[in-house]
N, C-alpha and C positions, 0 to 999 in steps of 0.2 A: 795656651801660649802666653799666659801672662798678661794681657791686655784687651781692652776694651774694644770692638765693632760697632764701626758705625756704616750703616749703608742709607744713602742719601738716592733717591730717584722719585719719579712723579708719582701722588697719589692714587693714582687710577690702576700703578704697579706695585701698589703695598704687598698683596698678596705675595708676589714673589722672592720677598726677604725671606718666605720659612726657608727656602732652599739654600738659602747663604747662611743661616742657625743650624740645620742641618750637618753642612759640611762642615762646619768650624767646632761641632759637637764632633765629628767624627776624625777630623785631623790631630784635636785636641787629644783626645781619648789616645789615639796612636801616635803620637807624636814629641808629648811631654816629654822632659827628663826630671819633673818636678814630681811625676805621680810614677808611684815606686810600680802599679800594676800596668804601666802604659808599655806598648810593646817596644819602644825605644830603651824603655831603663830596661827589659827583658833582655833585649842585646845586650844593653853594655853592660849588664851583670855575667852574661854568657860569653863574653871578651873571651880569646883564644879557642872557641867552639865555633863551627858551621852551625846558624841558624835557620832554619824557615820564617819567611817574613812574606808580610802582606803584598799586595802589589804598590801599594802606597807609599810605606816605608822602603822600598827599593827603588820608588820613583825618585825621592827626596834623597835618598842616598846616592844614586847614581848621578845626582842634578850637583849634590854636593863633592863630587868627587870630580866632577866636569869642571868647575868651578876650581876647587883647586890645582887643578892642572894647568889651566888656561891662567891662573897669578902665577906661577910658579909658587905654589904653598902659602901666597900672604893672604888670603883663604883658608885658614883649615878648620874643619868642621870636627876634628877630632881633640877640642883643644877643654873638654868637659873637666878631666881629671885637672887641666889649671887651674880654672874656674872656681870648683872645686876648692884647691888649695888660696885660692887669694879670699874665699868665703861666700862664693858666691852659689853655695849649696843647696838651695833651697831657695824657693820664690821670695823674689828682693823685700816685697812685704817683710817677710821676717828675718831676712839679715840682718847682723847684729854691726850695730854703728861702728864698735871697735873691736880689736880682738886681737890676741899676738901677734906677731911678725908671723908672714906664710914659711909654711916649706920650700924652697925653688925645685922647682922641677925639671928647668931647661928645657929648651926649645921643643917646640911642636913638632911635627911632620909624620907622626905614625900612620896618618891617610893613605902614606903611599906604600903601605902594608896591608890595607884592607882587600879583601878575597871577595868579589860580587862575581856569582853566577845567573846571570838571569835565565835562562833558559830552568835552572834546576829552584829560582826564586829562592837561594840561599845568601847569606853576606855572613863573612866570619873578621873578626877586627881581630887583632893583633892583639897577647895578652898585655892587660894592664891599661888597653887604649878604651876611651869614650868618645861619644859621638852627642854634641850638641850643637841639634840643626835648626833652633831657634829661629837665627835670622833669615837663614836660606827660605824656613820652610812657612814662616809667617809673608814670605814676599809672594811665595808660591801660593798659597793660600788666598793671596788676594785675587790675584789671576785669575785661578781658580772659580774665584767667587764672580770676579763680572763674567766669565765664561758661562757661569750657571743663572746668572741672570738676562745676559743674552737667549740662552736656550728655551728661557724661560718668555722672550718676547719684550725685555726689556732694552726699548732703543740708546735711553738717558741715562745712566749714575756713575755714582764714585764709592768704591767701600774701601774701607780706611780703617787700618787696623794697628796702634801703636805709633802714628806716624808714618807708616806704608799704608800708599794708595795707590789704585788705580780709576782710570778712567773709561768711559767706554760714551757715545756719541758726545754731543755738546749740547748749553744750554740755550734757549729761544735766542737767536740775535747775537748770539756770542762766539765769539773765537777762539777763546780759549777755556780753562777752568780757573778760577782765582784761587791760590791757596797762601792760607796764611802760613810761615815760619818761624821758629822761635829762635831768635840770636839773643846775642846776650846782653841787651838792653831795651830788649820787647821782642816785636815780630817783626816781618818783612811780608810783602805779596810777593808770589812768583806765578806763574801760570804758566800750566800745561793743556796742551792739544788733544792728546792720546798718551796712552801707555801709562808709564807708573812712574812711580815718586817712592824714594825712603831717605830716609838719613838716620844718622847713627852719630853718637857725641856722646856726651861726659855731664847731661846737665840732671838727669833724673837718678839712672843707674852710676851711682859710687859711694865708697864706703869706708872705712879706714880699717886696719891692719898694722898694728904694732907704732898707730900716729902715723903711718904713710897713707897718703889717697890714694885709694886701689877702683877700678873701673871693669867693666865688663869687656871691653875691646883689648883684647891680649892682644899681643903681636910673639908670634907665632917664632920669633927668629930668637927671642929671649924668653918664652915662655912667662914673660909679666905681660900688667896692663900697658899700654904704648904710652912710649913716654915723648911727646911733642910739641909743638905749640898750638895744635886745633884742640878746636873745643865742639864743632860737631864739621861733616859733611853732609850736604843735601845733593844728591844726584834724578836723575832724570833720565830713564830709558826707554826701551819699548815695551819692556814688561814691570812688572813691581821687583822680581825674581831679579834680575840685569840691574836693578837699580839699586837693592840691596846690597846686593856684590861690591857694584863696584862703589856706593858709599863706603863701604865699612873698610876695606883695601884702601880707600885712599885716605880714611882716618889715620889706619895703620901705618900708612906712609912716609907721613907727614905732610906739609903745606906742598913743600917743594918739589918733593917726588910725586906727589898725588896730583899736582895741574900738570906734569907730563906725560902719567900715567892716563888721567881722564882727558887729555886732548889727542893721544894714540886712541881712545875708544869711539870716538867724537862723544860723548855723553858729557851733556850737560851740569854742570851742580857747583854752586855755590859755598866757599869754604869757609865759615868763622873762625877765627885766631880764639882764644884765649883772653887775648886783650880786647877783643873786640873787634876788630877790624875785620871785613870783609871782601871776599876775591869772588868774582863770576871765572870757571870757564869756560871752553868748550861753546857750541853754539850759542848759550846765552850770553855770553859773553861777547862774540863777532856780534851778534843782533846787538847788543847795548853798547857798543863800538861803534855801528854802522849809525844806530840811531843820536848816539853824543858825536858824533864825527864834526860839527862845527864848532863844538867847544873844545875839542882835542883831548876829551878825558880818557884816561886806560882803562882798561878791562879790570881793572881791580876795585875802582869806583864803586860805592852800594849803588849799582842804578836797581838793582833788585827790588826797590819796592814800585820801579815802572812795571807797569801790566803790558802782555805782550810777551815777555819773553818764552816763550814756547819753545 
């Protein structure tokens, strides 16, 4: 999936990371669209054919296809062949800094053409359509992984994978997890309880195209990168899976639509401008409200690097 794992828990529970290298050898393996033998590019090379597919790749597909239903489309998991065209072909390692002007290809939405039978473990896409489940399936994966470390008998960790993490109990004496953030004139603390964390932004993955900056976050409604005033989302749900989502939707958003969209979810996350500026909503945000309530600051204050907001 492109990125580094980290899994963080007590010494005594080392032994149970093989099982989180494991699964991340195994998601990897099925899940890429960077590795031409992975049964993901199998699909999208078999675009307009009923495939047979693993239970895994139908799990990830159906999760992605839930997902875009529940945004109306500012989710689509089918948006590969844009990607594609803005340059982004190949693991960002070797993307090339500049390069022509893209093809346009207009808007997204071929997902609500795709054919999953589960009972017959088949999914057929529409011709010409690809599916890059990247972010969905890197959130699902972390899940995944404290799942397997729970099973494994571990009570304490966080595995963290690109940015997406999860949690699973807490440390000695502590109430939350501290985690640091990257805005765009260092980092911020925020801290979670439970559940997951992802964000998604413009600071690592981008590129140029014909002297325009082109980014990984299409939006789906023009078939480009989003063009807005954020510069990343941080969200906060109850899975890594749900927090993925809905950062990446409210990136696509913008500022505006994305704090009405994530205060309809109640989900937490913290929006960076471009210029820098910073917005809490959502629960973090009433908590850092309730707590500056004598000074009468708004919810768009950085109180984000107070600890606590869970």
């Amino acid at each position: 999936m492109g990125t580094t794992v980290t899994v963080v828990l007590p010494a005594s529970d080392a032994a149970a990371a093989t099982g989180v290298e494991a699964l991340y050898a195994t998601w990897e393996t099925a899940l890429s669209r960077f590795r031409p033998e992975s049964e993901l590019s199998q699909l999208n090379a078999s675009a307009g054919r009923t495939v047979s597919v693993s239970p895994l790749l139908l799990l990830v597909v159906e999760a992605a296809l839930r997902a875009a239903r529940a945004t109306d489309g500012i989710f689509d998991p089918t948006l590969q062949p844009h990607l594609a065209a803005l340059g982004y072909d190949r693991t960002f390692d070797d993307v090339a800094p500049d390069g022509p002007p893209p093809a346009p290809l207009g808007p997204g939405g071929s997902w609500r053409s795709i054919e999953v039978d589960r009972a017959a473990g088949t999914v057929r896409l529409p011709a010409g359509a690809g599916l890059d489940l990247g972010g969905i399936a890197k959130g699902m994966a972390v899940d995944e992984a404290v799942s397997v470390l729970r099973g494994r008998g571990v009570a304490t960790a966080v595995v963290e994978a690109g940015g997406d993490l999860a949690v699973t109990g807490l440390l000695p004496g502590a109430a939350a997890w501290p985690v640091a953030v990257e805005v765009v004139d260092g980092r911020r603390e925020i801290s979670i309880a439970s559940g997951g964390l992802a964000t998604s932004g413009i600071s690592r993955r981008s590129w140029r195209r014909g002297g325009v900056d082109q980014h990984h976050l299409v939006d789906p409604r023009t078939g480009s990168s989003a063009r807005n005033d954020l510069w990343s989302v941080t969200a906060a749900a109850a899975t890594c899976a749900q927090a993925e989502v809905a950062a990446k939707v409210a990136f696509v958003l913008g500022r505006a639509e994305a704090a009405l969209f994530l205060s309809r979810l109640g989900v937490s996350a913290l929006l960076v401008g471009r210029d820098g500026s910073e917005a809490l909503v959502g629960p973090w945000a009433e908590r850092a409200a309730r707590a500056a309530g004598s000074r009468g600051l708004p919810s768009s204050e950085p109180l984000v690097a107070s600890r606590g907001l869970a």
